[in-house]
LODRENMAR-703752 format. One record per atom (N, C-alpha, C): residue in one letter; atom name; x, y, z. Coordinates in steps of 0.1 Angstrom, whole numbers, plus 5000, padded with zeros to 4 digits. Atoms other than C-alpha are relative to their C-alpha. Layout:
N
ATOM   aa   at      u      v      w
ATOM    a   CA      X      Y      Z
...
! end
This chain:
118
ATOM   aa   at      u      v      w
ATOM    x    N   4988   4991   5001
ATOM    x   CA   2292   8446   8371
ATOM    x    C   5009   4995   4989
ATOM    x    N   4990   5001   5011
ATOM    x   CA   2316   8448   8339
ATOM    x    C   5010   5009   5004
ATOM    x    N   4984   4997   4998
ATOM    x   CA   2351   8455   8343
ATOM    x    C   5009   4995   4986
ATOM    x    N   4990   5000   5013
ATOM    x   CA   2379   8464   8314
ATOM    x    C   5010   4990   5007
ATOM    x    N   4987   5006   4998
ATOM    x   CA   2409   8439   8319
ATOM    x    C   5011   5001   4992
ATOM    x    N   4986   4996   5006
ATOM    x   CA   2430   8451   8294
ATOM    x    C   4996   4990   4985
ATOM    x    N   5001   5008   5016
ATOM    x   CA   2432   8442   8251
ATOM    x    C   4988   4994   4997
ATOM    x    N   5012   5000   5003
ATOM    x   CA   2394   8446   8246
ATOM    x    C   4997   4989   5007
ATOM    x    N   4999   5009   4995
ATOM    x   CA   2393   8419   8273
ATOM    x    C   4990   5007   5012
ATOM    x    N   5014   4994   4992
ATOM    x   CA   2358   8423   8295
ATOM    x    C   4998   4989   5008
ATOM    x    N   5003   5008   4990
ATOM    x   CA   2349   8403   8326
ATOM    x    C   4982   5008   5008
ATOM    x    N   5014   4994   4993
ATOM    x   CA   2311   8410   8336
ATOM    x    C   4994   4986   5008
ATOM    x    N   5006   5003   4992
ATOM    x   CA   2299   8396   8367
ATOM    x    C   4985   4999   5000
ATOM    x    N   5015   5005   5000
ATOM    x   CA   2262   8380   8367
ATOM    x    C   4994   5000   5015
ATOM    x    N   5008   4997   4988
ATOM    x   CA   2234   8384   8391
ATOM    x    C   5001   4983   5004
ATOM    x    N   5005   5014   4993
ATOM    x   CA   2234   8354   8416
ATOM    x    C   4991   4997   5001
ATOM    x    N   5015   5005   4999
ATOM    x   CA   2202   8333   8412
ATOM    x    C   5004   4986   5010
ATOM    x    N   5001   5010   4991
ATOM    x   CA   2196   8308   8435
ATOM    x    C   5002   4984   4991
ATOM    x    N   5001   5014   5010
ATOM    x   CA   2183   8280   8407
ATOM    x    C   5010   4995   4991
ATOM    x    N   4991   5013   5008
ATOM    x   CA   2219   8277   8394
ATOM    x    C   5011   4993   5009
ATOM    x    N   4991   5010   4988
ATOM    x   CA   2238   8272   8428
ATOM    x    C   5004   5014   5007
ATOM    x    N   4994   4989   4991
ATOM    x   CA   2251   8298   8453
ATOM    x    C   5014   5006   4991
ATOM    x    N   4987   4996   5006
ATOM    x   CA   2279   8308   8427
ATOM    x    C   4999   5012   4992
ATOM    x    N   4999   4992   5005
ATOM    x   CA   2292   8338   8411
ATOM    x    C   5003   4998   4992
ATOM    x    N   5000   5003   5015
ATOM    x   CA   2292   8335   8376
ATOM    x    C   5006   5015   4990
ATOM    x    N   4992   4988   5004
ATOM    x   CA   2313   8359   8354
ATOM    x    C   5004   4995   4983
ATOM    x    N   4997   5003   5016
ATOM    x   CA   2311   8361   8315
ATOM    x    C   5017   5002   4997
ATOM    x    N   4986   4996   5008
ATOM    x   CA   2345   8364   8293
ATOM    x    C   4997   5005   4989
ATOM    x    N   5005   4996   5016
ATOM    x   CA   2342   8385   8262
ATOM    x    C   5015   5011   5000
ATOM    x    N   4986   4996   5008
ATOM    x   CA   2370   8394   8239
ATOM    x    C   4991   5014   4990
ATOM    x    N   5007   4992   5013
ATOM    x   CA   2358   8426   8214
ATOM    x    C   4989   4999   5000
ATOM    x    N   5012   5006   5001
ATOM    x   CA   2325   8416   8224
ATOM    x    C   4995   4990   4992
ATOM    x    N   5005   5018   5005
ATOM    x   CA   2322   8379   8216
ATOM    x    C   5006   4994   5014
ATOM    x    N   4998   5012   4989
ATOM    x   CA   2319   8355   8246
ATOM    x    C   5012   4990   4995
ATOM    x    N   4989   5010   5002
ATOM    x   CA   2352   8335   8243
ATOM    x    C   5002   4995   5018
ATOM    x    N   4997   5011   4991
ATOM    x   CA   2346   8318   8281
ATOM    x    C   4992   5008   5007
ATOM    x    N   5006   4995   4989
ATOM    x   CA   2331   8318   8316
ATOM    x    C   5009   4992   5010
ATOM    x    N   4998   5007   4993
ATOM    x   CA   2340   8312   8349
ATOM    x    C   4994   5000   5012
ATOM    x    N   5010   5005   4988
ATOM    x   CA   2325   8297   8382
ATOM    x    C   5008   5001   5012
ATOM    x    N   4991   5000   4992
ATOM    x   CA   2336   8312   8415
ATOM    x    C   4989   5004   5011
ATOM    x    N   5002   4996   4989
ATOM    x   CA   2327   8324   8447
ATOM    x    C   5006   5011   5011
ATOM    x    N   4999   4989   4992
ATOM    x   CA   2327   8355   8465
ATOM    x    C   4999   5000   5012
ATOM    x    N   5004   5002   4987
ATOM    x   CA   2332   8358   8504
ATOM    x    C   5011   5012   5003
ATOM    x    N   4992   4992   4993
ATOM    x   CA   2347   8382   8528
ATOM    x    C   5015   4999   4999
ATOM    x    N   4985   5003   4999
ATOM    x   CA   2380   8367   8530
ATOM    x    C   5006   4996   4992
ATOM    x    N   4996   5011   5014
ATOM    x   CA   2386   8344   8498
ATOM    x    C   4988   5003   4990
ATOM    x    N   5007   5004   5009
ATOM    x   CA   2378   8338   8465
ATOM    x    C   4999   4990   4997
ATOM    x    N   4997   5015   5001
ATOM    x   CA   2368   8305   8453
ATOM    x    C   4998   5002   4986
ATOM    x    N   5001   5001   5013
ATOM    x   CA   2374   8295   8416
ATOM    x    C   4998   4983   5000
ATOM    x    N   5004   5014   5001
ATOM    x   CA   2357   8266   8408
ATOM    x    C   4999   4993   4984
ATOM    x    N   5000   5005   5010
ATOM    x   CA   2358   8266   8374
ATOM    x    C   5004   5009   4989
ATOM    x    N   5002   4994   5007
ATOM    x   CA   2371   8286   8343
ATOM    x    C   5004   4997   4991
ATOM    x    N   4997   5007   5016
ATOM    x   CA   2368   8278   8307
ATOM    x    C   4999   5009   4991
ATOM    x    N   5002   4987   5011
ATOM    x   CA   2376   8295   8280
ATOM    x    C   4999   4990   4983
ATOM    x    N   5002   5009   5013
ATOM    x   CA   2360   8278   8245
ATOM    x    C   5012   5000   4993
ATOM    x    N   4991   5009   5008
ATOM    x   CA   2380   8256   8227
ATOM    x    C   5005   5011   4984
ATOM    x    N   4997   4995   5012
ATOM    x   CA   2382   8278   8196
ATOM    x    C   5008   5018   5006
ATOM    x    N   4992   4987   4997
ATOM    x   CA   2395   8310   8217
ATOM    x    C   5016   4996   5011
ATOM    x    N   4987   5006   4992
ATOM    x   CA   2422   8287   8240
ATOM    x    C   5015   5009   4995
ATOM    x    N   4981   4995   5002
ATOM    x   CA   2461   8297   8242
ATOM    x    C   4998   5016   4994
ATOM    x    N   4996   4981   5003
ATOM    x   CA   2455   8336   8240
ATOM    x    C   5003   5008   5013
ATOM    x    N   4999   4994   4988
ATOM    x   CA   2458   8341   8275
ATOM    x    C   4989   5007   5005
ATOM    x    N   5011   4994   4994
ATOM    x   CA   2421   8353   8283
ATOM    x    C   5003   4991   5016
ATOM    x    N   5000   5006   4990
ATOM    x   CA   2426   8328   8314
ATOM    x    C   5010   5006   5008
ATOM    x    N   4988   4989   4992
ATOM    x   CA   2455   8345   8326
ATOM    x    C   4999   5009   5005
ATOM    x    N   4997   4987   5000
ATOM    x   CA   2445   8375   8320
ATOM    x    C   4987   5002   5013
ATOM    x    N   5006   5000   4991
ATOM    x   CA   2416   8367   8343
ATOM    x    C   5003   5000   5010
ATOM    x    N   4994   5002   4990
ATOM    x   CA   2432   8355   8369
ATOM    x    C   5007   5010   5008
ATOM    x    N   4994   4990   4993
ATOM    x   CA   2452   8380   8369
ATOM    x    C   4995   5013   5010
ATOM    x    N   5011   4989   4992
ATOM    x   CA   2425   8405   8376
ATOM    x    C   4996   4998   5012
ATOM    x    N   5004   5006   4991
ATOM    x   CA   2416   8384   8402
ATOM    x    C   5010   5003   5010
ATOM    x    N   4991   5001   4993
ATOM    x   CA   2447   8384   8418
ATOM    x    C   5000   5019   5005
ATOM    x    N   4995   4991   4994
ATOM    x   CA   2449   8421   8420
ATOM    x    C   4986   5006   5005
ATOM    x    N   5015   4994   4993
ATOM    x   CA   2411   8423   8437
ATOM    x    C   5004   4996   5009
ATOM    x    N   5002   5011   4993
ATOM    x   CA   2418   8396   8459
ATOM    x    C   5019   4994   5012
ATOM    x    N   4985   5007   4993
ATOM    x   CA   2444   8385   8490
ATOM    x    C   5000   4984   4999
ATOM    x    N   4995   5012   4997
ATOM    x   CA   2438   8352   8491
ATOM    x    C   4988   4991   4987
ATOM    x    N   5011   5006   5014
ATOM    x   CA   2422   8331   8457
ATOM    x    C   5004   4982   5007
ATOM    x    N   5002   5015   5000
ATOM    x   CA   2413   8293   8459
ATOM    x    C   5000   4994   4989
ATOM    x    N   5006   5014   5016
ATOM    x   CA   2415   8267   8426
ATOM    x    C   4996   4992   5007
ATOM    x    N   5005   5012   4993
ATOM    x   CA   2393   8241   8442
ATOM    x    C   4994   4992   4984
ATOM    x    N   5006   5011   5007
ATOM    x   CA   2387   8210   8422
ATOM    x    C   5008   4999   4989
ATOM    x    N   4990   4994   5011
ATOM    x   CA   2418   8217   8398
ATOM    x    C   5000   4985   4992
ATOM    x    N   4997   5013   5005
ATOM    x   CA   2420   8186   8373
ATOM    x    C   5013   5001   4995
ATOM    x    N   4981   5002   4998
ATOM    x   CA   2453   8175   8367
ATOM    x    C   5007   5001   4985
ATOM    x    N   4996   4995   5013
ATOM    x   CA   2456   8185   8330
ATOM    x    C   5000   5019   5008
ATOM    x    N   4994   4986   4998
ATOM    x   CA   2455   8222   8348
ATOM    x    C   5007   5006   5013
ATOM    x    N   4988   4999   4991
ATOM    x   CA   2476   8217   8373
ATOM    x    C   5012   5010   5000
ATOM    x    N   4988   4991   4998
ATOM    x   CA   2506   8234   8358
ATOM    x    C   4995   5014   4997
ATOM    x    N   5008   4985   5000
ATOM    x   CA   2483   8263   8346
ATOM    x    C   5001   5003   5013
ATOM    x    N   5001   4996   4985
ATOM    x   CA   2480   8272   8382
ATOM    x    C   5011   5001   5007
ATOM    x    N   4991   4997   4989
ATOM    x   CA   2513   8267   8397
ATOM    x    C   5009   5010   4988
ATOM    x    N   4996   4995   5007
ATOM    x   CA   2524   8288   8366
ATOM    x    C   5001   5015   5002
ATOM    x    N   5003   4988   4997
ATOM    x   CA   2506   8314   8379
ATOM    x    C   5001   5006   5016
ATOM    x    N   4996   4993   4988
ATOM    x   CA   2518   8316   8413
ATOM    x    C   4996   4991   5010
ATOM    x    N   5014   5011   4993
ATOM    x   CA   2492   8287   8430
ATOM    x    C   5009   4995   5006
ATOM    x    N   4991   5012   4995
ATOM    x   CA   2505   8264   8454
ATOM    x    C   4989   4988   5003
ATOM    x    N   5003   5009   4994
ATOM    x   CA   2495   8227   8460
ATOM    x    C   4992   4999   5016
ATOM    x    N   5004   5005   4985
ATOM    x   CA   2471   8223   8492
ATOM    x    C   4991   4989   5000
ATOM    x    N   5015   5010   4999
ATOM    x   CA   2454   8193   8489
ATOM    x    C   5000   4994   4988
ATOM    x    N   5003   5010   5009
ATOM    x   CA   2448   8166   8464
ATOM    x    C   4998   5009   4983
ATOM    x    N   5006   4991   5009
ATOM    x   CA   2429   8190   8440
ATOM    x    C   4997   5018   5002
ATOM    x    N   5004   4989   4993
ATOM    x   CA   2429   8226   8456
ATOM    x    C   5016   5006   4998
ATOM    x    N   4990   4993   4997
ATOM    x   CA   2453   8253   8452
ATOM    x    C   5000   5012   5003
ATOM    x    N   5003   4984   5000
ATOM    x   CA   2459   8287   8464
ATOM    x    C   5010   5005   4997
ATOM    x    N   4992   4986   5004
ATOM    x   CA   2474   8321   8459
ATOM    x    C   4999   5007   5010
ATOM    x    N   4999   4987   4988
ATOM    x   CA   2483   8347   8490
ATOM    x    C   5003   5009   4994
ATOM    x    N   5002   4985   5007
ATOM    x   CA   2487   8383   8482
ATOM    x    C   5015   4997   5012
ATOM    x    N   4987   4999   4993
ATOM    x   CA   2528   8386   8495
ATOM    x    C   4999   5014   5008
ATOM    x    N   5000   4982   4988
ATOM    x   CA   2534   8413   8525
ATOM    x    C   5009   5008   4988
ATOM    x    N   4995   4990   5011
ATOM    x   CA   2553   8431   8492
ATOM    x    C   4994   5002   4995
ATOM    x    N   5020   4995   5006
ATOM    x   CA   2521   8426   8473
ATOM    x    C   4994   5009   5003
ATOM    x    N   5010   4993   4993
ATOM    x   CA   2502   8440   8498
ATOM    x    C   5005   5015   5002
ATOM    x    N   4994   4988   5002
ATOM    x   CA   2526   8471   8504
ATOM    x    C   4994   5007   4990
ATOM    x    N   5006   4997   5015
ATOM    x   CA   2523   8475   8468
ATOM    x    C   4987   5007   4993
ATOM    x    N   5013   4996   4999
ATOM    x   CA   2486   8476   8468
ATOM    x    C   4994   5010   5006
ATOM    x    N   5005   4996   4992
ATOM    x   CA   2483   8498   8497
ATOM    x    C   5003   5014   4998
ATOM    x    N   4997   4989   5008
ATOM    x   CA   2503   8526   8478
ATOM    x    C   4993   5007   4991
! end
């Protein structure tokens, strides 16, 4: 599945194979050039983000944000599991709260959800 996210900014979702882990894998491409990927997980109720990097030569443009953000507006309830502590403030930047050592989430607000449901 490929999805527009806005400023030639593309998020395409990869087929789950077993041989690289039970995880949803989701390219990043700017103008069509890969500038990142990230490692999540898909379920009924949550998302889990386990990982998302955006190469070092495309950093500080806001593709991670802009991810996120998309995410945020699929999704009521997202997970940052395993958050290392250089992107800590990335996350509570974006709305995250602290649950746990390394783990942060995002709810979708009963205004959110209004919002959404319009």
């Amino acid at each position: 599945m490929r999805v527009s996210i806005g400023r030639a900014l593309e998020l395409t979702q990869l087929p789950r194979r077993e041989e690289i882990g039970a995880y949803d894998w989701f390219d990043i491409e700017f103008s069509g050039t890969q500038v990142g990927k990230a490692r999540c997980r898909l379920e009924a109720d949550r998302l889990t983000i386990f990982s998302i990097m955006i190469y070092p030569e495309f950093e500080r443009r806001g593709f991670a944000r802009a991810v996120i953000d998309h995410f945020k507006e699929e999704s009521d309830y997202i997970i940052a599991d395993r958050v290392r502590c250089t992107a800590r403030e990335f996350w509570l930047k974006l709305g995250f709260v602290a649950e746990g050592k390394d783990c942060f989430a995002w709810r979708r607000s009963r205004i959110d959800w209004a919002k959404k449901s319009n």
